[in-house]
mmCIF file of the C-alpha atoms, coordinates in Angstrom:
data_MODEL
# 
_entry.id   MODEL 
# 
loop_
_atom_site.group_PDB 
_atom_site.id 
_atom_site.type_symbol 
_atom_site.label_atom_id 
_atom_site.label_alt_id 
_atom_site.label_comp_id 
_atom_site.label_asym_id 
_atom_site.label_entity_id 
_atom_site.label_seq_id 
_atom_site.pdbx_PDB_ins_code 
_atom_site.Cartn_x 
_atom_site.Cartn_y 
_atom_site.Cartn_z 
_atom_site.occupancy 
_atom_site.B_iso_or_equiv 
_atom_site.pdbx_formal_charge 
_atom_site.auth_seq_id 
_atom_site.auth_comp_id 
_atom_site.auth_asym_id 
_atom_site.auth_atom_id 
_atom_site.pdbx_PDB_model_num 
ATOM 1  C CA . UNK A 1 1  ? 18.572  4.906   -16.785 1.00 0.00 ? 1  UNK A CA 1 
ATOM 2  C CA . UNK A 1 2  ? 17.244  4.662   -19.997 1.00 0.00 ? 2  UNK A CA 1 
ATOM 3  C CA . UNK A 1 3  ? 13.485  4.580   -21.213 1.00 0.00 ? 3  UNK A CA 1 
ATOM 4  C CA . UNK A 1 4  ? 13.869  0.428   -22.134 1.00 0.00 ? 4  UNK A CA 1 
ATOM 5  C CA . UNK A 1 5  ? 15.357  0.225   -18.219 1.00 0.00 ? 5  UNK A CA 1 
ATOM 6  C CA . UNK A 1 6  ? 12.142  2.059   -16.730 1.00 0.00 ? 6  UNK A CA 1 
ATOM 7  C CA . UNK A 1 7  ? 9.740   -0.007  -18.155 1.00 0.00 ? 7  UNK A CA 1 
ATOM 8  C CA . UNK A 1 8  ? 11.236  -3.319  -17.329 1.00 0.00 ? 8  UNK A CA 1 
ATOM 9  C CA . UNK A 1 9  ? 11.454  -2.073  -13.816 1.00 0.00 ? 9  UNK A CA 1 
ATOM 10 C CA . UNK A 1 10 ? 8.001   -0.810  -14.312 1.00 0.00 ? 10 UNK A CA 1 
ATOM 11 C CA . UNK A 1 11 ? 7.265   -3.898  -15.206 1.00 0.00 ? 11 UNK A CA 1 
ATOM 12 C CA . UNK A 1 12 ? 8.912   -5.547  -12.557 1.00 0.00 ? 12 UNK A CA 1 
ATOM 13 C CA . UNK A 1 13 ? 7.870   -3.890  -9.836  1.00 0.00 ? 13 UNK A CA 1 
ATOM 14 C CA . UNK A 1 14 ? 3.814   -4.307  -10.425 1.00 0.00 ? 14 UNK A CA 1 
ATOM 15 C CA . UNK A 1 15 ? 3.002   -6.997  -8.424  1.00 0.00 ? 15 UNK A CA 1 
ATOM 16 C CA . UNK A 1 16 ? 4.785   -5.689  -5.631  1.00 0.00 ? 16 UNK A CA 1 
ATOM 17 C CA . UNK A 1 17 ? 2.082   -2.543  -5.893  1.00 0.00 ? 17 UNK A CA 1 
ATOM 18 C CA . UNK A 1 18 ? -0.487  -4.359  -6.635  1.00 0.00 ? 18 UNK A CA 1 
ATOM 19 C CA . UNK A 1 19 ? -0.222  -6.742  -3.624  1.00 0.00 ? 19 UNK A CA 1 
ATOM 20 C CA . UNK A 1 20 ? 0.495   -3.810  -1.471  1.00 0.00 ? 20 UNK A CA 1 
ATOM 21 C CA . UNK A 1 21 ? -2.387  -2.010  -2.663  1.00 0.00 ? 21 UNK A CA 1 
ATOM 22 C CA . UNK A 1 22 ? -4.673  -5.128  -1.963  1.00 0.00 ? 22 UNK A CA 1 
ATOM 23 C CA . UNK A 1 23 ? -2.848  -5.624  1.239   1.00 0.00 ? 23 UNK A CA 1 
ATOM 24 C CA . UNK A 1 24 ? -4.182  -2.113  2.442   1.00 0.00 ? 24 UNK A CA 1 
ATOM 25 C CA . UNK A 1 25 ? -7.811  -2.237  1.127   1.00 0.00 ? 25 UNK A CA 1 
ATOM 26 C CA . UNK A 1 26 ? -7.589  -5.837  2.277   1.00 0.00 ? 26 UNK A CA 1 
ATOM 27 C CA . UNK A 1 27 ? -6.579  -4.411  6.043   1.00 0.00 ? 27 UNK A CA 1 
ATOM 28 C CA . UNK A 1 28 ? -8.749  -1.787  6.026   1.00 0.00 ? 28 UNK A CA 1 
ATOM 29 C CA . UNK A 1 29 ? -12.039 -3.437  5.294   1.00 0.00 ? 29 UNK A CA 1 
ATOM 30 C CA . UNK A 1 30 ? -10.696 -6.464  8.057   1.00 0.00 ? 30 UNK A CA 1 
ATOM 31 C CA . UNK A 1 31 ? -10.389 -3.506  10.446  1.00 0.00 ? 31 UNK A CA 1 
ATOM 32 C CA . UNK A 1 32 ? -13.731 -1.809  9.439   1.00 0.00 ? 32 UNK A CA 1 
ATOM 33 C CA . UNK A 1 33 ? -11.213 1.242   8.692   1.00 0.00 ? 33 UNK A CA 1 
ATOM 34 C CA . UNK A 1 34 ? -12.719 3.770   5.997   1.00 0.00 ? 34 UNK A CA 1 
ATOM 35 C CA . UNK A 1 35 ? -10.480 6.395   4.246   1.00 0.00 ? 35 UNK A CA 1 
ATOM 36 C CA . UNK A 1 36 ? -11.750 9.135   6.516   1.00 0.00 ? 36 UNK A CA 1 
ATOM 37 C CA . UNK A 1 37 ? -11.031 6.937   9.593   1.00 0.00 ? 37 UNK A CA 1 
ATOM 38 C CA . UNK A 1 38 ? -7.599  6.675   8.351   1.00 0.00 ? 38 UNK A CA 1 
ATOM 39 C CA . UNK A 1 39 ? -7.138  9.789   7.067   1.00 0.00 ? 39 UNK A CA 1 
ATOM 40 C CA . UNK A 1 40 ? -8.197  11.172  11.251  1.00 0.00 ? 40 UNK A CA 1 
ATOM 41 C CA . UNK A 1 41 ? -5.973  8.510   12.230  1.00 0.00 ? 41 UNK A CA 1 
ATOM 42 C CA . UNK A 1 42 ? -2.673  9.603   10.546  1.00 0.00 ? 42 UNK A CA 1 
ATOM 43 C CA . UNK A 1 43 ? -3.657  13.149  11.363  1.00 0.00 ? 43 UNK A CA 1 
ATOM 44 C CA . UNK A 1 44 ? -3.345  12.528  15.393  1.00 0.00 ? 44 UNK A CA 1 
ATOM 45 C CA . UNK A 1 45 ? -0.010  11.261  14.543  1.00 0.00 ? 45 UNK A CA 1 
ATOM 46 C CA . UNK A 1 46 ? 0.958   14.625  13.228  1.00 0.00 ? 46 UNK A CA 1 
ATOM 47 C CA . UNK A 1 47 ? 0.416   13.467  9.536   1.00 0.00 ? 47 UNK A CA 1 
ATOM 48 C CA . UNK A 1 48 ? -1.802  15.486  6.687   1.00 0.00 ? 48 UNK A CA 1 
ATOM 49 C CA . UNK A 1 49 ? -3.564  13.561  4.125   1.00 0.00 ? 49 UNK A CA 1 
ATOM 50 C CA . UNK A 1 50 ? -7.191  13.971  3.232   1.00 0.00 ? 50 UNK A CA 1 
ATOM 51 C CA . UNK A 1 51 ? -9.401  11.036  2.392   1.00 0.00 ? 51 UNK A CA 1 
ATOM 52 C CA . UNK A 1 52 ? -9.587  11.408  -1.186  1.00 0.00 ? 52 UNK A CA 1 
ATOM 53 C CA . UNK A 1 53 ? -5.908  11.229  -1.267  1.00 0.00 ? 53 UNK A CA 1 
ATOM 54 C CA . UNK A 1 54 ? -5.740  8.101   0.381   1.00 0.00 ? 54 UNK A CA 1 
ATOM 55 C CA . UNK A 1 55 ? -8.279  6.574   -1.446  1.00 0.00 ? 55 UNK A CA 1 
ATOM 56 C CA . UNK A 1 56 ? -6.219  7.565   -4.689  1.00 0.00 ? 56 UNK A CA 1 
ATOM 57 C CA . UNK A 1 57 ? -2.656  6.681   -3.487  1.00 0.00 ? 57 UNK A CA 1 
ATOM 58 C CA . UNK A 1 58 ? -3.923  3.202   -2.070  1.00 0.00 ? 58 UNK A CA 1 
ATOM 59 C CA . UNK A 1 59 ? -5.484  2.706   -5.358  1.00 0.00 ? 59 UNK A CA 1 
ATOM 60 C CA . UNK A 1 60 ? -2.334  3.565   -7.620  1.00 0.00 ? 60 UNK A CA 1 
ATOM 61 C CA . UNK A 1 61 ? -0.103  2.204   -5.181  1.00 0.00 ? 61 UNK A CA 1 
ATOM 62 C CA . UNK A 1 62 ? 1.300   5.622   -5.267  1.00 0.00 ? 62 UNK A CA 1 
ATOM 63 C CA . UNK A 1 63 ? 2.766   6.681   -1.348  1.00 0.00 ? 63 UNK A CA 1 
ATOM 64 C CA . UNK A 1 64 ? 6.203   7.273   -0.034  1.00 0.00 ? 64 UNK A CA 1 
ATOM 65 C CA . UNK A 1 65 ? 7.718   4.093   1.756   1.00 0.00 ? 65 UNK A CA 1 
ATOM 66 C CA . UNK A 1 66 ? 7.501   6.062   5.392   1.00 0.00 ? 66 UNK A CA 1 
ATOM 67 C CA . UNK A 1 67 ? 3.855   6.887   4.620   1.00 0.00 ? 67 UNK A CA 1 
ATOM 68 C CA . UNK A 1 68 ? 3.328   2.619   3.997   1.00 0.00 ? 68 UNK A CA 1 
ATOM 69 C CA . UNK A 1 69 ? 4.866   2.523   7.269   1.00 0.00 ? 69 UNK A CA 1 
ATOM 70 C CA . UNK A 1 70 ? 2.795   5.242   8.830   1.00 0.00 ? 70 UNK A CA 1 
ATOM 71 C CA . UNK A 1 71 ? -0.407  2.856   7.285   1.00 0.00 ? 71 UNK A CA 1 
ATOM 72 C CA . UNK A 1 72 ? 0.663   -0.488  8.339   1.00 0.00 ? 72 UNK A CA 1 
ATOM 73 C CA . UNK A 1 73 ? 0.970   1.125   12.103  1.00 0.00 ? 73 UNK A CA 1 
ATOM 74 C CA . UNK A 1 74 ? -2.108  2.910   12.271  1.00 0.00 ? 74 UNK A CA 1 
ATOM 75 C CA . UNK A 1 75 ? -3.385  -0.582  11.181  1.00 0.00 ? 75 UNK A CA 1 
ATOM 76 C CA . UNK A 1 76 ? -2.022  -2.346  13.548  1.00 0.00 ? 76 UNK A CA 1 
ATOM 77 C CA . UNK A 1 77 ? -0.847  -4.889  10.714  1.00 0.00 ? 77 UNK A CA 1 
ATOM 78 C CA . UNK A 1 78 ? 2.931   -4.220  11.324  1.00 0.00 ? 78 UNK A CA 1 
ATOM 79 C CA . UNK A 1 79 ? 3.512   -7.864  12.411  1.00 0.00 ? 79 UNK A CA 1 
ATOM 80 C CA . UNK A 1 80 ? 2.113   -9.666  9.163   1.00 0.00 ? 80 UNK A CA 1 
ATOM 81 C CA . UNK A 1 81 ? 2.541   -7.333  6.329   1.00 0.00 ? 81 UNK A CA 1 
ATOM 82 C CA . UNK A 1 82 ? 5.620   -7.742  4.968   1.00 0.00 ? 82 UNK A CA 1 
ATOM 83 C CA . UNK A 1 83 ? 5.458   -11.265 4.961   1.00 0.00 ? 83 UNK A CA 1 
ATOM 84 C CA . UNK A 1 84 ? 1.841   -11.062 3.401   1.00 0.00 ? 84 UNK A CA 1 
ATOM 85 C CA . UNK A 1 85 ? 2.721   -9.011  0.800   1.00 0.00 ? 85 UNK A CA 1 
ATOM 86 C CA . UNK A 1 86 ? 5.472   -11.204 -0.213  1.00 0.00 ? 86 UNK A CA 1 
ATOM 87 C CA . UNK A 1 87 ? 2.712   -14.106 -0.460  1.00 0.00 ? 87 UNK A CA 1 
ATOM 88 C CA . UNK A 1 88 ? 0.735   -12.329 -2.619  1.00 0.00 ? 88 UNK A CA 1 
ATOM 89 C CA . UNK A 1 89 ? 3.665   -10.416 -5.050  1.00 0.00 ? 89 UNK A CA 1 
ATOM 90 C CA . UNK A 1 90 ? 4.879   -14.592 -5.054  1.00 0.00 ? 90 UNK A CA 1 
ATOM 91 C CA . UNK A 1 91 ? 1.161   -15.740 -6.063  1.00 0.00 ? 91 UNK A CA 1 
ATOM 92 C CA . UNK A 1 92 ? 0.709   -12.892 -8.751  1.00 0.00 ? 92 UNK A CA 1 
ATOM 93 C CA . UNK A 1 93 ? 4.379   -13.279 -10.297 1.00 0.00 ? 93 UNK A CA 1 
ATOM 94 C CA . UNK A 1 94 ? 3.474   -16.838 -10.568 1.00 0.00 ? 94 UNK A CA 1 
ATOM 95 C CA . UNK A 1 95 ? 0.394   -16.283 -12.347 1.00 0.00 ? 95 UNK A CA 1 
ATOM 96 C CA . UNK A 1 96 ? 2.146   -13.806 -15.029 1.00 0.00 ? 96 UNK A CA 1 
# 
């Protein structure tokens, strides 16, 4: 892929981070969850990842797609965020 590719993909694929990462703060201050309580929570499920990185990969929109996964469950969200996050990618694409 060339450097003209990456940044239209780049480009591209922004408001499907940025609705993710408002997805997850969004879930997490509905569930009065706090990076440390998520951070203890992924940890009983055999899962290593301090708060600070949490706080830093939510932010960039920066995690593996099985860690997402890992989030949404711990959550308890599984059953509305896809479909949310497709609102909201929708909403900000329209917006652009």
């Amino acid at each position: 892929m060339d450097h003209k590719q990456s940044l239209e993909n780049h480009r591209a694929l922004t408001p499907y981070k940025q609705a993710i990462a408002r997805y997850v703060r969004a879930s997490m201050a509905l569930k009065n969850v706090r990076y440390n309580d998520l951070a203890d929570a992924l940890a009983q499920r055999g899962i290593t990842v301090t708060p600070e990185n949490l706080r830093s990969k939510v932010s960039k929109c920066m995690f593996s797609a099985d860690l997402f996964v890992a989030i949404i469950d711990v959550l308890g969200v599984e059953s509305s965020a896809v479909p949310d996050i497709l609102k909201q990618t929708q909403e900000l694409q329209n917006n652009d």
